[in-house]
Structure formats: structure tokens, C-alpha cells
C-alpha positions, 0 to 999 in steps of 0.5 A, a space after each residue: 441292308 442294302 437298297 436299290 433303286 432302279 434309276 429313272 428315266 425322265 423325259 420332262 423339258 420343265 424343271 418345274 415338272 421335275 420338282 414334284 418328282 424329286 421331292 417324292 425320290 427324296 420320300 422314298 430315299 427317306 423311306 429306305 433309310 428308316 427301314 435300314 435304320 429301324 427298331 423301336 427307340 422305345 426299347 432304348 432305357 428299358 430292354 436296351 441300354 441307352 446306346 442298344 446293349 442289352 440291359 439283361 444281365 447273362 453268363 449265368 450271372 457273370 455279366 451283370 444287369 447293365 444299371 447306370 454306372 455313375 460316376 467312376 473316379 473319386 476325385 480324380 484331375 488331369 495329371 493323376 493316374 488313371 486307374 489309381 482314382 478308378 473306383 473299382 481299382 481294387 478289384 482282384 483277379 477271380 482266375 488266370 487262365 494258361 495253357 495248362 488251362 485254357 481248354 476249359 475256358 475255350 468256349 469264351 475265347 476267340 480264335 485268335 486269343 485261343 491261338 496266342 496260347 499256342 504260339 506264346 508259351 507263357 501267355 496268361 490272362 488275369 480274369 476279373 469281376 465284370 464291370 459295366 462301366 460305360 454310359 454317355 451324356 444326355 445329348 449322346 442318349 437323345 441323338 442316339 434315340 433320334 436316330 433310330 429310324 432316321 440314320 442310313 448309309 449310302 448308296 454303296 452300304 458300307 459309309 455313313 450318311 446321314 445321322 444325329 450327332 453325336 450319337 451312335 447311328 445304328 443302336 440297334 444294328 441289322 448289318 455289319 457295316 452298321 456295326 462298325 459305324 457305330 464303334 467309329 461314331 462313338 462319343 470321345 469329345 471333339 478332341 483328343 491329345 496325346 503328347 509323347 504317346 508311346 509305340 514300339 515293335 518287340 525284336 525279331 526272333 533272330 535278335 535284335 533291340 526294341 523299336 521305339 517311337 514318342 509320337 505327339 498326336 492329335 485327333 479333331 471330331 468336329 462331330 463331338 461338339 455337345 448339342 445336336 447337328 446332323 453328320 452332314 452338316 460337318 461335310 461328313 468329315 469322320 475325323 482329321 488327325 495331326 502327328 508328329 514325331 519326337 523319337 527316335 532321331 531318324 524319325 525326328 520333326 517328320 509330321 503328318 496330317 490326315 483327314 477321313 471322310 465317310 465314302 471318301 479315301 482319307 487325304 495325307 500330308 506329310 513333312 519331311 524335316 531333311 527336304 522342308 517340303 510337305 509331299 502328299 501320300 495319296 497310298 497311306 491309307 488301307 493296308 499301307 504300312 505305319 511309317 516307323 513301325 518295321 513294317 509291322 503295323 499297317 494304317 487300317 489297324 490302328 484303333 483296331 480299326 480305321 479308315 475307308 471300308 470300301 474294300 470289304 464285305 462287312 458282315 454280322 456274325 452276332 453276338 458272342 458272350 467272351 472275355 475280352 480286354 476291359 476297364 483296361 487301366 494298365 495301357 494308360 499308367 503313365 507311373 509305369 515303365 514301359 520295360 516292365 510292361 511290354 515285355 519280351 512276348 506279350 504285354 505283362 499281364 499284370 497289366 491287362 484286364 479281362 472280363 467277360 462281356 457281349 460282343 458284336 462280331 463282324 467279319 470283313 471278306 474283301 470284295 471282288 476286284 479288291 486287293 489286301 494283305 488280310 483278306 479276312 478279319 473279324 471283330 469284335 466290338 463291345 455291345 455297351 460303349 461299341 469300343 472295338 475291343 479285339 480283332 483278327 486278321 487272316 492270311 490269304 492261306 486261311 491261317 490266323 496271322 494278327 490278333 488285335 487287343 483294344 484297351 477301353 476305358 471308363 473316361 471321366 472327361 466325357 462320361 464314356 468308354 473310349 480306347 486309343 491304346 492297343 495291342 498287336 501280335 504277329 503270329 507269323 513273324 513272332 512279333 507283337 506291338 503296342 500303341 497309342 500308350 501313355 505308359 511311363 509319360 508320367 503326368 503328360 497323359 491323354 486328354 480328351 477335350 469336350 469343348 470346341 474352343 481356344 484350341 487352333 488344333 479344333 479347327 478344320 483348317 489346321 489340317 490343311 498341307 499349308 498349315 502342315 508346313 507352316 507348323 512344322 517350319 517354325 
């Protein structure tokens, strides 16, 4: 919901006079941000879960009753295998769905997986029990509850304000743009490091070999810190990222950093181990493509989503009961080969779960006066931990041109749901990739970091060019 307020001209000589003034333009500032932000907290914990899903069960019973889900590993240490210590890990499929099948199940797939049938001859689907795995800590569940009436976007609609962190800013959405605050503010620590995280390109269809990259990452959330504080305390810095790549040779000692603001275009830095300098990358942003990834994959499509949403109108569809990717333990087996699981058309789907699940769906239509290569796309994003789980992109002809899978799952550190690993198909090019993996790393997996401390990679000023330069000249 958008607000307007008319500006006013004032005539005062005193500054004095002014004040009254400005204190009553802040009321009504106020005022509009409860409304934008408003429902009532006192359906959260009882109609609503903790963070705004409904609690109800529904599918005829096939989503289950949200409850607090407890603790969901047994006995699991930094090193083990994820999915093996899960406590659901047994779970077996109830059916698979193919192209032989997939008109029966139509009605709970979105286009753009309706349409990986068409196009990927052997696709499957492995559909299991529906799990509601993903909760949060009590200080997550108490800012959520805070901001419920206080949280607000600015002026142009479509960047974050102000809020209670960390917490989900909107539990109760009213807009689009409200939406996809929530799954970008999603609780995951205030750190997250990947070391050796695994990418690649399928081949082109004329022939070829797979593209490749290991990839040392590092994403800071300085919001993430447990306790409360308001997001602008942190100059409403959304996150700051650190990479580095291992492989292959080509892309070895090339380094980067980035740092994204809520209503600001994100400032890059990147070295370049042949010239030893750090150049700024003021176009590595939006619709730019990933250094490394064959053109292929695109800034704003890691995480399903990520960065300024400036350049499109966001809009909330609704809610859609879909199977969608879940408790998706197969992206993190780090036990696993990764030639085993991403195979010659799609990810093995062996190592994919799906469950049936209420999702938010947003669509995003790029503004007038805006350029971008999808001038349509739509997502999806899970109405209980608000984890982006599926999107799709269209061409400017109208055609379904990419379709993305997040992999979320239950992380024992945090007590949340988080995803990092995905997947991303290229119907025109008939190509796919994953990313952000840990498949085949063996005990070096993803760690998420709940605590702000001894770390200098938890510190503001390490994502700085100097720093960049600094680092990767040693």
C-alpha cells in the first residue's frame, strides 16, 4: 500500500516555529507506517503462526496443522551430514509424478514446473509427507510480534524502512513488496560461510563439458544479532557478501566484495589477481551477468532473488496450496558426487524433495522507463519460514524462459529454515545450473553463525575496497 503525502509549503522565518511542525509530519509519518504495516499481533501464536502462516491445516489434509516443530536433528555437529541426523530422514516418497502423470497433479504446479514436463522428457518429482519444520527463536517471534503496526516501507514502496530486527517485518502482508521484504529479512544468524560452495552450467545442447566453479563465500547480516534493534540502527544495510574463487584456473584469486542497502543500488568491488587492482563494478547488479557462469545466470537470480527491486512493480497474487521444493536435504549432502546428482538434464530426483505447501505468489512487472532482460516474473515464497522456494521468469514475448527451485531447509544452528542452494533451468537455451551447493565438499559444509564475535569477516569494515585488496594480496 502506497502513501502519498502531499508536501507542504511552509512559510516560517523561526525554526522554532518549524518544530511543532515537524513533530506532527513525524506523527503522520507514523500514523501511515501502522497502516501500511497493520493487523492484529494477536493472531500471531494463535490463527497465525509465530511469524504469519497460517496455522490450519488444509490440502484436504495433506498439510498438516502447523504445531511447534521442535527440535529437528538428533544429535547432529558441524561436519555430519545434514540430512543424515534429520529427524524425518526416513521418510519415503508417496508418489512421483512424470510426464505420463503430471496432468493429474496440474492444478498444484506452477507454470513454469508444468512446463520443465514439456521440455525435460525424463523430469520427475518424488512427492513426500508434508513436514512443518521451520519455527524461529523467541527474539525472532517477539520483533516479529513488535512489528505488526510499526514496520513500513519508504517513500517509493518497494525498499524497507524501518523495522524490529531481527524479525519478519510484514507477518501479515498487504503488498508484494511487503512479501518479498519478509523472505530477504528472514532470520539466518549474522553470518554464513560457505567454503568451497559448488556451481556449475549443464553443456550446451551442441556439445560440450560442464562449467564448473568452487567458490569461498561469505554473507554478514549485521541485523541478525540476537536481542532487538531497529533496522536503521544498522544504516539499513541489508547484507554485505565477501567471494572468492578457488576454480577453475581462470577464475582462480579473483575476489569480490558486495554490499546491499535497502532503497540504495549495491556498491561492488572486485580484484583482479593478473592487474593486482580492486576496480569498482558500479553495473554488477540487476540483470548483469555472474562472472564465470557462461552468461547464464544473472546477479538478481541468486537466492532466487536478490538485490534492489526498484526496477519493478511488485504484486501480490495470493496464496496458492503447490508442491514445491522442501526439507531439501539432497542440495547440502556433502558425502555426495556431485556427477551423480546433477545430472545430464536436471538435478537427480533422487536428490530433490517436494511437499505440498501454502505459498505466497508474487508477481514482479518492470516499470515504466525500466529496462530487464525478464520483464515478468513470478514467486513463490513460503508462507511459514518466507524462504523463496520457486520463481519464474518470462521473455519479453510472453514465454516462460527460466524457472528457479530454492532448496530450504530446517537449520539446526539458527532453529529456522534457510535456503542458500538452488537450481535454474533455461528452457530457451536448454540448459540448467545449480548453485550455492555443498554437494561433494565432504565435512567443509555451510555454517551459519549465530554469534557476532571473533570473526574479522563480522565486521562492517571488512567489505570495504581496501580491505578487498588487502586480503587478497597476501
Amino acid at each position: 500500500m502506497k502513501h502519498v503525502i502531499q508536501r507542504l509549503d511552509i512559510g516560517l522565518a523561526s525554526v522554532g516555529a518549524i518544530r511543532p511542525l515537524v513533530v506532527a509530519f513525524a506523527t503522520l509519518l507514523a500514523c501511515s507506517a501502522a497502516q501500511a504495516a497493520g493487523g492484529d499481533a494477536a493472531q500471531l501464536g494463535s490463527k497465525l503462526t509465530p511469524l504469519g502462516g497460517e496455522v490450519a491445516a488444509g490440502g484436504n489434509g495433506a498439510i498438516p496443522a502447523w504445531v511447534e516443530p521442535g527440535k529437528q536433528d538428533s544429535g547432529w555437529s558441524y561436519g555430519d551430514v545434514r540430512g543424515q541426523r534429520w529427524k524425518f530422514k526416513d521418510d519415503k516418497p508417496l508418489f512421483s509424478i512424470t510426464a505420463a502423470n503430471v496432468a493429474q497433479y496440474a492444478k498444484q504446479l506452477s507454470p513454469g514446473q508444468l512446463e520443465l514436463f514439456k521440455k525435460i522428457p525424463d523430469y520427475r518429482m518424488d512427492v513426500y509427507p508434508t513436514r512443518r519444520t521451520c519455527s524461529a527463536p523467541d527474539f525472532v517471534v517477539e520483533n516479529t510480534r513488535k512489528n505488526v503496526g510499526f514496520a513500513t516501507l519508504d517513500s517509493s514502496g518497494v525498499a524497507l524502512q524501518e523495522a524490529h530486527v531481527p524479525g519478519i517485518p510484514f507477518p501479515m502482508p498487504t503488498t508484494g513488496a511487503e512479501v518479498m521484504w519478509n523472505m530477504k529479512m528472514r532470520y539466518r544468524g549474522v553470518g554464513f560461510d560457505m567454503s568451497k560452495t559448488v556451481s556449475g552450467v549443464s553443456p550446451r545442447e551442441a556439445g560440450g563439458s560442464w562449467l564448473r566453479t568452487s567458490t569461498d563465500w561469505f554473507i554478514y547480516t549485521p541485523w541478525g544479532q540476537k536481542g532487538s534493534a531497529l533496522f536503521s540502527s544498522f544504516d539499513r544495510l541489508e547484507l554485505a557478501t565477501y567471494f572468492n574463487y578457488n576454480e577453475p584456473a581462470a577464475l582462480a584469486g579473483q575476489a569480490g566484495v558486495i554490499t546491499t542497502k535497502a532503497g540504495e543500488q549495491a556498491t561492488s568491488f572486485y580484484y583482479f589477481p593478473g592487474q593486482r587492482r580492486v576496480r569498482r563494478m558500479p553495473s554488477y547488479s540487476y540483470d548483469a551477468p555472474q562472472i564465470g557462469l557462461d552468461n547464464q545466470y544473472t546477479v538478481d537470480e541468486s537466492n532466487v532473488f536478490f538485490g534492489p527491486m526498484d526496477r519493478f512493480d511488485w504484486k501480490l497474487v495470493g496464496k496458492q496450496e503447490l508442491l514445491v521444493p522442501y526439507n531439501s536435504f539432497g542440495a547440502y549432502d556433502g558425502s555426495a558426487r556431485i556427477e551423480d546428482v546433477a545430472q545430464q538434464s536436471s538435478i537427480a530426483p533422487t536428490s530433490r524433495r517436494y511437499e505440498l505447501h501454502r505459498v505466497w505468489v508474487v508477481e514482479a512487472n518492470v516499470r515504466e522507463g525500466m529496462r530487464h532482460q525478464a520483464p515478468k516474473r513470478v514467486f513463490y515464497i513460503d508462507e511459514d519460514s518466507w524462504n523463496g522456494l520457486m520463481a519464474v521468469d518470462y521473455d519479453k514475448q510472453g514465454q516462460i524462459w527460466k524457472v528457479r527451485e530454492g532448496y530450504t531447509i530446517p537449520v539446526y544452528e539458527t532453529g529456522t529454515c534457510d535456503m542458500e542452494a538452488q537450481a535454474q533451468y533455461n528452457l530457451v537455451d536448454g540448459r540448467y545450473l545449480y548453485d550455492m551447493t555443498s554437494i561433494g565438499v565432504g565435512k567443509k559444509d555451510h555454517r551459519w553463525l549465530t554469534e557476532g564475535t571473533g570473526n574479522p569477516r563480522l565486521k562492517r569494515d571488512f567489505y570495504t575496497s581496501d580491505n578487498l585488496r588487502a586480503i587478497s594480496e597476501r
